[in-house]
Each structure stands twice: as C-alpha cells, then as structure tokens.
C-alpha positions in Angstrom: 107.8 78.2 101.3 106.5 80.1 104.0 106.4 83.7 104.4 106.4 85.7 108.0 106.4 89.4 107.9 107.1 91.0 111.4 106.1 94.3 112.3 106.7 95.7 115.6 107.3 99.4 117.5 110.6 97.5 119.2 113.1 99.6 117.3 116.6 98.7 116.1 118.9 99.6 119.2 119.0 96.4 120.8 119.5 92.7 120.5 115.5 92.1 120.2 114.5 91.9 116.8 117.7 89.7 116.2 116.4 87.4 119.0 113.0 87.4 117.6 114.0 85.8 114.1 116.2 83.3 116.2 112.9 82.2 117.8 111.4 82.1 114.4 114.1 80.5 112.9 114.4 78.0 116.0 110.8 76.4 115.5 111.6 76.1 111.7 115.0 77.1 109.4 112.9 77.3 106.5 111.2 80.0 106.9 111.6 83.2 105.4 111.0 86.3 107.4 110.4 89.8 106.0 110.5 92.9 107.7 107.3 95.5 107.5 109.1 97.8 110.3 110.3 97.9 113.5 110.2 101.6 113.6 106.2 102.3 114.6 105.7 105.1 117.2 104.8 103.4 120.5 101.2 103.3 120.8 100.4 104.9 117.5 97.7 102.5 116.6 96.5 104.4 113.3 99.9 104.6 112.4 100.7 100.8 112.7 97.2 99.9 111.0 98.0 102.2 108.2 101.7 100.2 107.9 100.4 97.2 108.1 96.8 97.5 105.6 99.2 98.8 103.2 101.7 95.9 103.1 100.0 92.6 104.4 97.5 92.8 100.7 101.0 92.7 98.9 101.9 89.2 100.3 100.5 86.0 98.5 97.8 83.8 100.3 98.5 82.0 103.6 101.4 84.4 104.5 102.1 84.7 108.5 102.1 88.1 109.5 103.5 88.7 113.4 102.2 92.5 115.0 104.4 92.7 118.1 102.7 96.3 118.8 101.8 97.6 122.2 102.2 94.4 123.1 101.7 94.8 127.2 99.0 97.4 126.7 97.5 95.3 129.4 98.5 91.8 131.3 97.9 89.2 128.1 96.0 85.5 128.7 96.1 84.9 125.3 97.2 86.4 121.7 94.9 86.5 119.1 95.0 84.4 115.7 93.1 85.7 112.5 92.7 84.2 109.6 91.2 86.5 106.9 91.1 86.9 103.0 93.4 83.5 103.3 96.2 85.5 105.3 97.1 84.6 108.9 97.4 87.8 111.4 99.1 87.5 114.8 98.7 90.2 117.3 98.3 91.3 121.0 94.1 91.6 122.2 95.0 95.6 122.6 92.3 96.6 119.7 94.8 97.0 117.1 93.3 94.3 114.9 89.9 95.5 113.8 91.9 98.7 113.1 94.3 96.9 110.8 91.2 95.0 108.7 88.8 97.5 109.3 86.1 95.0 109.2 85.4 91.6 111.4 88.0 88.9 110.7 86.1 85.6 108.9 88.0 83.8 111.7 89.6 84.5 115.5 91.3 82.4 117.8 92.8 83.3 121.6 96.4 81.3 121.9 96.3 80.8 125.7 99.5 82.0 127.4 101.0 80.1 130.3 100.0 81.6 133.1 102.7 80.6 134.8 105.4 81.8 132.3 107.3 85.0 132.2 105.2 86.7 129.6 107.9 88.7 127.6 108.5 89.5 123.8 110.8 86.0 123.2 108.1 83.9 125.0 105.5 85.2 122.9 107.0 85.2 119.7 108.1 81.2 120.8 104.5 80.9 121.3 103.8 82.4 117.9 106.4 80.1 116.7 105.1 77.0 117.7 101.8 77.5 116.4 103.4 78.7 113.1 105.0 75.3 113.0 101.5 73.4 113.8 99.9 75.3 110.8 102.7 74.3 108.5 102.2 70.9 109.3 98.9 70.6 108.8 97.2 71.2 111.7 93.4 72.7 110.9 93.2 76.4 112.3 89.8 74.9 113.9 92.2 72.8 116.3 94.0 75.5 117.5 93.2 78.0 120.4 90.0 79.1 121.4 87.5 79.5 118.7 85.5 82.7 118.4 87.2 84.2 121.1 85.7 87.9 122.1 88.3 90.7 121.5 89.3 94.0 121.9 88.0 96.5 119.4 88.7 99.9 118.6 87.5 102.0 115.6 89.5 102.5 113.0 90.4 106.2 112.5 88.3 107.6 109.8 88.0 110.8 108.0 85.1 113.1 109.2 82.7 113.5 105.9 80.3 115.9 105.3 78.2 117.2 101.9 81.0 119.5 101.1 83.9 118.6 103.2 85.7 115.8 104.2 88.5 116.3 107.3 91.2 113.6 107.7 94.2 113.2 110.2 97.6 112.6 109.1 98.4 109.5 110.3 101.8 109.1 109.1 104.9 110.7 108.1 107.3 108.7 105.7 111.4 109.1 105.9 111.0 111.5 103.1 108.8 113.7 105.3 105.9 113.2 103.2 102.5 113.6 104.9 100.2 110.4 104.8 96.2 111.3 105.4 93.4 109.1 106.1 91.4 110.1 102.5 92.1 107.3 100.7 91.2 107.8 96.6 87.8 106.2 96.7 86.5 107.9 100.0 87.7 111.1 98.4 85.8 110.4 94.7 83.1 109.6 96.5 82.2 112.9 98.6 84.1 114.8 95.1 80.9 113.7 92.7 83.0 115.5 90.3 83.6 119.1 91.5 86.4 121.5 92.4 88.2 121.0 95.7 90.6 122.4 97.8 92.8 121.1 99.9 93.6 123.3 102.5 95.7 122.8 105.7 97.4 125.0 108.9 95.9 128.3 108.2 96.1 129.1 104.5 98.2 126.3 102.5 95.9 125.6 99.8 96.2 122.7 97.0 93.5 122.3 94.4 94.7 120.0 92.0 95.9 116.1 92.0 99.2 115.3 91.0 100.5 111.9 89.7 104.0 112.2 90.6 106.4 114.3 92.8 108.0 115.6 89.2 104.6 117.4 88.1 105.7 120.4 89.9 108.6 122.4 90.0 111.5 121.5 92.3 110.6 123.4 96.1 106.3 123.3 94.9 103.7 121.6 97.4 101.2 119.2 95.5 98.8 116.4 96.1 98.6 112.7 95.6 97.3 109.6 96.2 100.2 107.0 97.0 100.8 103.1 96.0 98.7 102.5 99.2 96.1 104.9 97.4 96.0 107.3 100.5 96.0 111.2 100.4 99.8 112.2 100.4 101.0 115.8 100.8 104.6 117.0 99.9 107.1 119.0 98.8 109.3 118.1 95.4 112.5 117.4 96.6 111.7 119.2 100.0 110.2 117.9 103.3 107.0 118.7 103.7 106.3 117.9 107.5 109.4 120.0 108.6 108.6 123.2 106.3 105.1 123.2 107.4 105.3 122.1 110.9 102.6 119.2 110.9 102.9 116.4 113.0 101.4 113.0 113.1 97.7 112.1 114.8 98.1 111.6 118.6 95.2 110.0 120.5 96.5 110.8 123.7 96.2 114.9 122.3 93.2 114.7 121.0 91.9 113.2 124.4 93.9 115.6 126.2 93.8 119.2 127.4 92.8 122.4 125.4 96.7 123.3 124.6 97.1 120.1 123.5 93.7 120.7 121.3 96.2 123.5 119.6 98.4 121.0 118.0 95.5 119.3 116.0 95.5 122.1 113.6 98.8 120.2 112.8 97.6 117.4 112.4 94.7 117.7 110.1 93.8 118.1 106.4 91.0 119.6 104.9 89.5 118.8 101.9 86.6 121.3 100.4 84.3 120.7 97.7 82.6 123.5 95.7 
C-alpha cells in the first residue's frame, strides 16, 4: 500500500484540499493519503520544516510525502523530487527542502512543468500525481525528471551557541499554546557538559530544571521539556503559555525588518544559560 502524507499552508476554508485528494485519488484509488497539516503560517519556512522533520521519520520507507508550501514563491519550471533515507519528498524549488532534511538529499530531480499549462495548485498536484503513479509501477527514480538538478537552498534556522549560552527561536506554537524552540535535546546536552542552566526568556521568566511531563508541576506552574519531536518546549500545566507570556512565533520578514520590528524578537526568543 502506498502512503502519501500532504502538508500544505492552504488552510481548510475552501474546496482545495478536497480537490487535491480527488487528484490524488484520480491517478490511483488505492492510495492512502494522510494529513500532516494544512494549517502552516504562509511563508513560515521554519515552521513548516519543523512540522514536517518531525512527522515524515514516523512514516515507513518509500512513503510519498507532497509539501504544497509557498508554492508560487516565484514562477515554477519544475518541482523538485527527493529521494532520501528511502522516503520520497515532493516540494516547490522555494528553499524549503534543505530546511526540512537539514542536510543534502542522496538524490534530486526537477519534474519539468508545462510551460504552456496554467500552473496552479490542481495542475501541480496532477503533476505530482502522475509521477506518484510512474513510481508505483515501477518506473526507476533515475528515469524520471532531470537528474541532479541545482536547487534553491536556504539555511535551516539554527540555535545561536556559544561556551555558556545557547539562544534559540521559537519556531512554533502548538493548539495548546505550547512554545516549540529550536534546542533540540542533543544540541542542548551538548553545550550543557553537565552543568546548571537556566532558561530564561522576555525579561525575567526563568526555568532551571527539565521536566518530563506537563503533570510534574502544579496546575497554573511554567516548566521545561523536550517533546516527542525531542525539541525545547515551554508551557504552562493546563494554561497557555504563548498567550500568558505574550511570545510569538519566529518571523523572517521581522527579523529582516526595521528596528520596531527588532522589538518583537525579544518575543520570540529563548535563552538558555549554562553555569
């Protein structure tokens, strides 16, 4: 059986995510499509790679996995195809790739578009479809698309480390308004070597212990953890932890932009101190 996950940041208000697994479903009835999310903030790269790392390792080998993020970011000639760790990986050339893997994929292809079609979402994903379908059957990965294509890359948004610090960016905020950081556990045991820490964030919210559930503090308390997708979490026990304290997710576009906008990434950032 073959297994298609779909992530996109298309939303649920309209017919399109409906029309997308009727293309799917089109090409072949057998397949069996899984959603990731439709709900990832439009152009929130770090956000969507952090969505998808987490989930696409959970999948068994040779699953299809369909990134319909930021798709127009620019006019596409082709889509890129990536095989790597025996999992397929379909996505836009907008950079969001190397962000997802965080490493060079063992193989890429470019699917050429028509350039005479209508280049929307549907034709895409029929695009998608079809070569879905030629993989099923058989078809080598070598015989399809443009081998070794060159790609858009951007760099995966990492935590800034230092002797006795490391500083990460929360890069997403779950429906329970817990606060996602980009420390995973082994980054942070790393720079740790062992010794007190304290995670501190806005001014003066301090945290100096790791917690290993929600229920190791009392009902209201702040703590720490690292989650199933063994990333820095911060939250409140049975509270909301990104209204209470006010921090929002990492923008690009603000931390590009002007010095007011500089303002809000105290929001946006976590510090962790070693002593």
């Amino acid at each position: 059986m073959n297994f298609i996950t779909l992530t996109s940041d298309i939303g649920h208000n309209d017919y399109l995510v409906g029309a997308i697994k009727a293309q799917l479903l089109q090409a072949n009835p057998d397949l069996q499509l899984i959603d990731i999310s439709h709900n990832i903030a439009p152009f929130n790269f770090p956000q969507a790679s952090y969505v998808c790392r987490g989930a696409f390792k959970n999948f068994p080998e040779f699953t299809y996995h369909i990134i319909l993020v930021n798709l127009f970011d620019k006019k596409p000639k082709n889509l890129l195809l990536a095989f790597h760790k025996n999992q397929y990986i379909f996505c836009a050339d907008n950079g969001l790739l190397n962000m997802i893997l965080e490493e060079k994929p063992d193989i890429v292809l470019g699917i050429e578009l028509d350039k005479e079609a209508n280049k929307n979402t549907l034709y895409c994903t029929k695009v998608i479809a079809d070569t879905i379908t030629r993989l099923a059957n058989g078809e080598s990965i070598q015989k399809i698309g443009t081998p070794d294509i060159s790609f858009e890359e951007k760099n995966p948004l990492l935590p800034l480390e230092s002797k006795n610090f490391i500083e990460g960016q929360i890069i997403f905020i779950d429906n329970f308004e817990n606060v996602i950081v980009n420390i995973t556990k082994n980054q942070f045991e790393e720079q740790r070597q062992g010794r007190a820490f304290k995670i501190i964030f806005l001014r003066d919210e301090v945290i100096n212990k790791i917690s290993e559930s929600y229920a190791d503090v009392p009902d209201g308390e702040k703590l720490a953890l690292f989650n199933s997708a063994d990333y820095l979490e911060i939250a409140i026990n049975k509270g909301n932890a990104a209204g209470l304290f006010g921090l929002k997710g990492y923008s690009d576009k603000a931390s590009r932009s002007s010095v007011i906008m500089q303002n809000q990434l105290l929001y946006q950032t976590v510090k962790v101190y070693f002593e």
